[in-house]
N, C-alpha and C positions, 0 to 999 in steps of 0.2 A: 674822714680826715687822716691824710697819711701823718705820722709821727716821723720826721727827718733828720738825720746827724751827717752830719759836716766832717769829712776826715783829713786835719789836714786846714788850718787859718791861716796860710801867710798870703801871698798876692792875692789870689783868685778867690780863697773862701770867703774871704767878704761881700763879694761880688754876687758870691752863692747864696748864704744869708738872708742879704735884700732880697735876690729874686723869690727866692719861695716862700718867703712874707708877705709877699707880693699878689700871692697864689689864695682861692678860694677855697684848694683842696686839701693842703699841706701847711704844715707849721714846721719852725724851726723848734728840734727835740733836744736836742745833744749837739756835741762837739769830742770830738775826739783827734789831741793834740799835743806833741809828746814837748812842745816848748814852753814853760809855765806859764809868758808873757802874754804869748798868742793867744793860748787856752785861756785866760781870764780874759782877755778883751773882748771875747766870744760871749763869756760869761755875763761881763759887764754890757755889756749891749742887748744883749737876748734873754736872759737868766735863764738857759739853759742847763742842763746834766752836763756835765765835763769827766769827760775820761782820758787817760793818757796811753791807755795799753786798747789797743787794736780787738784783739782776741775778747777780753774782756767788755768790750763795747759790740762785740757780735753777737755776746749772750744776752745781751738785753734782747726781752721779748717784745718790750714796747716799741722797738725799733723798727720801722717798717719799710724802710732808706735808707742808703746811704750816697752821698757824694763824694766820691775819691777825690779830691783839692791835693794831692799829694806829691813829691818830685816825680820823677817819671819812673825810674827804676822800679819804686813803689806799687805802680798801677796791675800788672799782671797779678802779683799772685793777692793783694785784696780784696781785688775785683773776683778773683777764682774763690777764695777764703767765703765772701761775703753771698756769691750767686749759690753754694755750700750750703752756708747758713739757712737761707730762703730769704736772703732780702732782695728789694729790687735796686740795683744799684745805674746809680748816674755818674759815669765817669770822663773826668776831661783828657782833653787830647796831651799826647799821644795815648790811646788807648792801652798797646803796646810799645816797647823800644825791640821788637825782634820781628820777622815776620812768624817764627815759629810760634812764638809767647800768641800771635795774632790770632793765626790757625786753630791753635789747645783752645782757645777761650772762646770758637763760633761752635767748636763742638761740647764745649761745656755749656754753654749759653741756651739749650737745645727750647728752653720755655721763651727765649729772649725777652727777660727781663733788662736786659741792661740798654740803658740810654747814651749814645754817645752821645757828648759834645762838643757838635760844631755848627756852634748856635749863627756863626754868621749866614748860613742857611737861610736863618728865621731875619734876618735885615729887610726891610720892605723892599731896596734895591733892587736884592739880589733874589726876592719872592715873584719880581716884573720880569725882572729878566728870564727867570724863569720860564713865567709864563709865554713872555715871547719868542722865545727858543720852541715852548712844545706847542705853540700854537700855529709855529712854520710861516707867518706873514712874510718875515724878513728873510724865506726862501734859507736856503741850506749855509753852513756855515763854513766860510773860507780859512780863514785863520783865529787865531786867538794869542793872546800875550797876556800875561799878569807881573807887576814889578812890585816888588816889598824893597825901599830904602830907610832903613831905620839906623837908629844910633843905641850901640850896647857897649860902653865901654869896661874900662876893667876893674873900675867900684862897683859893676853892678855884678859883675861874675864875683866880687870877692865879697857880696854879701852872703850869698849862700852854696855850701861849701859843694851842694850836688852839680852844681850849672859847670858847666864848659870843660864834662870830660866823659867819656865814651862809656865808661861804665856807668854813669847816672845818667844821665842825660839824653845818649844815645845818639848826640851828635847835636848841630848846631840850629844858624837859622834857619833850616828846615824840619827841622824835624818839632823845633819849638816855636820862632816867631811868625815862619813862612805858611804853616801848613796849612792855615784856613786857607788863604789865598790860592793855592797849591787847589785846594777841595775843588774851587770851581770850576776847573777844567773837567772834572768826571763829574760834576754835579751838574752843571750847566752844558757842556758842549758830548757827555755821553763818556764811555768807557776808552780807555787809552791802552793801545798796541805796544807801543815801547816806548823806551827812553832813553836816552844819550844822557849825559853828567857830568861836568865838573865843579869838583870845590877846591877853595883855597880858603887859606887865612890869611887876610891883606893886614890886618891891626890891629890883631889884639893879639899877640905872644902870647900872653897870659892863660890862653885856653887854649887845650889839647882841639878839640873840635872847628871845624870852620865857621868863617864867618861872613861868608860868601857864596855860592850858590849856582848854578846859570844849568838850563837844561832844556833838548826840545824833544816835543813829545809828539808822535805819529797818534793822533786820533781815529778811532773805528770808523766814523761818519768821515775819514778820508783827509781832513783837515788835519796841519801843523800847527803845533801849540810851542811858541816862547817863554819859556819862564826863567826868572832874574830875582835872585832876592839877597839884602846884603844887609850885616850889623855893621860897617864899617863905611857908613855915611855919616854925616853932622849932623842932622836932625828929622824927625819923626814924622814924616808926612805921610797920611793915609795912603795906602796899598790904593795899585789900577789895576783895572781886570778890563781888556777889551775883547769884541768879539768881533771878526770883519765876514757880513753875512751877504747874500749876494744884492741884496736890496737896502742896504744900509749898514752902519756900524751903532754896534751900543756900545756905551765908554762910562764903566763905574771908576768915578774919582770924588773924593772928597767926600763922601756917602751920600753922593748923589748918582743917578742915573740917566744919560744923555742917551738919547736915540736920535742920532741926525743932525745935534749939534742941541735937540729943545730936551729941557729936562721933563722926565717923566714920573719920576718916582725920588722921595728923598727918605732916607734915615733918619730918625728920632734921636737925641742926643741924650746919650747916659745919662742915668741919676749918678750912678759912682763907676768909678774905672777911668781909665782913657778915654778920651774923645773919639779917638779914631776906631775904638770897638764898635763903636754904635750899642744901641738896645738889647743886643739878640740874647744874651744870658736869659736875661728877666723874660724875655717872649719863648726862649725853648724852653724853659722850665715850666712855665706859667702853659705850655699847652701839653706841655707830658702830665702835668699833673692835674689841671681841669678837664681837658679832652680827651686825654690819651694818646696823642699825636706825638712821636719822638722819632728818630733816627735811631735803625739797629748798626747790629755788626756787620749784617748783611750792607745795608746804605753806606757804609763807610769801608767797604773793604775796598776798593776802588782807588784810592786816596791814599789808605794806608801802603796799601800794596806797589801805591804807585812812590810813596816815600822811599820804602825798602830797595826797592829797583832803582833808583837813582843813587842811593848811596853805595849799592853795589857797583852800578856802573862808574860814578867818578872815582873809586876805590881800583877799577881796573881799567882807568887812562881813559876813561869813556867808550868803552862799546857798549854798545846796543844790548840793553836787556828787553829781554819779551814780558811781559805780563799776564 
């Protein structure tokens, strides 16, 4: 039974919490949380060990986890701090905000302990689709599009004070709201050649970063990938990922999966979170820690690499980055 601390309760670490409570193999141990309010609600929910200091929550020997839940800026160096220690660490995305912070930490990682998360992987949707891509029926894949429209306005940037500025955060809806969506073009359709980029910020002043997004990406397998992602819509409706293959189209919407117009495959609906996350926290947790089944740095370098290349590109009017 893995003993697990939480670093880090405000959106996500509750999310965390439930999942590995979830788990046959892992209990919730700790918390460690430097805002009183958060940290007792942790407490009060799980009666947990609560810590506030980082360092000091390393030295614990019972500790045998941890989950980074942390703003982003955060994630490099206690992910670094903690694989140090000898814990196995589970950290959510962005992994890193740099590609250098990326690079330091595959070659610190050398045992790879550390679990990325990008649990929408683990969606059943997006487990079919999967599947249908490496089992080649629908013949080779012509194009691909992903859209994220969602609504972030400026009470939600001004609750917390890291979101929507280039030193915390590392940039906008891609690099925070977009990037699962982002994942399944190298998860699903294979490794990506380059990228084109632009961002803007259409609506929200209030943050230094964009809030807007558009970029197309030359895939290895030959095929053009569209992506569009924006916080300056009205309202939240589940991200589309489609794939145009020579024998049909698959079209994930709504956390469902269409092949040919009939659905195939559907998503299980949160215990807690957004509706539009689907399950995948509670399912990537629950198999890294019963099975041992996770996503390294290695599975996710793809992704990240291809985040970084786009912010460089819309940064220089959109040319062409290599990968």
């Amino acid at each position: 039974m893995k003993n697990v601390c939480i670093v880090g309760y405000g959106a996500i670490g509750p999310i965390h919490a439930a999942a590995i409570n979830s788990t046959d193999s892992a209990r919730l141990y700790a918390v460690c949380e430097t805002d009183a309010d958060k940290r007792q609600r942790c407490v009060d929910a799980y009666s947990v060990v609560a810590y506030s200091d980082f360092d000091e929550m390393l030295a614990d020997e019972k500790i045998d986890s941890i989950h980074i839940c942390t703003p982003h800026h955060l994630h490099f160096e206690m992910a670094k701090k903690a694989l140090a220690a000898g814990k196995i660490v589970v950290c959510e995305k962005p992994i890193t905000m740099t590609e250098g912070e990326f690079s330091s930490l595959i070659e610190i990682d050398v045992e790879r302990r550390l679990c990325a998360v990008f649990q929408n992987r683990c969606n059943p949707s997006i487990e079919e689709l999967k599947a249908i891509v490496d089992s080649g029926r629908l013949g080779k894949i012509k194009t691909a599009k992903a859209t994220v429209t969602w609504c972030r306005d400026a009470s939600y940037y001004a609750k917390d004070e890291w979101r929507g500025k280039w030193a915390t955060e590392g940039g906008g809806v891609l690099i925070n709201q977009s990037i699962h969506t982002l994942d399944y073009f190298s998860y699903l359709c294979g490794d990506i050649k380059s990228v084109r980029a632009q961002m803007i910020n259409f609506a929200i002043p209030e943050i230094e970063v964009e809030d807007t997004m558009s970029a197309c990406l030359q895939l290895d397998c030959g095929a053009r990938g569209i992506f569009f992602a924006t916080n300056a819509y009205g309202d939240n409706p589940a991200p589309t990922f489609e794939i145009v293959f020579e024998k049909g189209i698959a079209r994930y919407e709504q956390g469902k999966l269409f092949v040919n117009g009939e659905v195939v495959a559907e998503d299980s609906k949160p215990k807690t979170g957004k509706m539009y996350w689907g399950r995948g926290h509670e399912m990537l947790i629950r198999k890294f820690y019963d099975f041992g089944e996770y996503f390294t740095l290695d599975d996710v370098a793809m992704t990240m690499n291809t985040v970084f290349a786009m912010y460089k590109s819309a940064n220089n009017s959109g040319v062409e980055i290599i990968i």
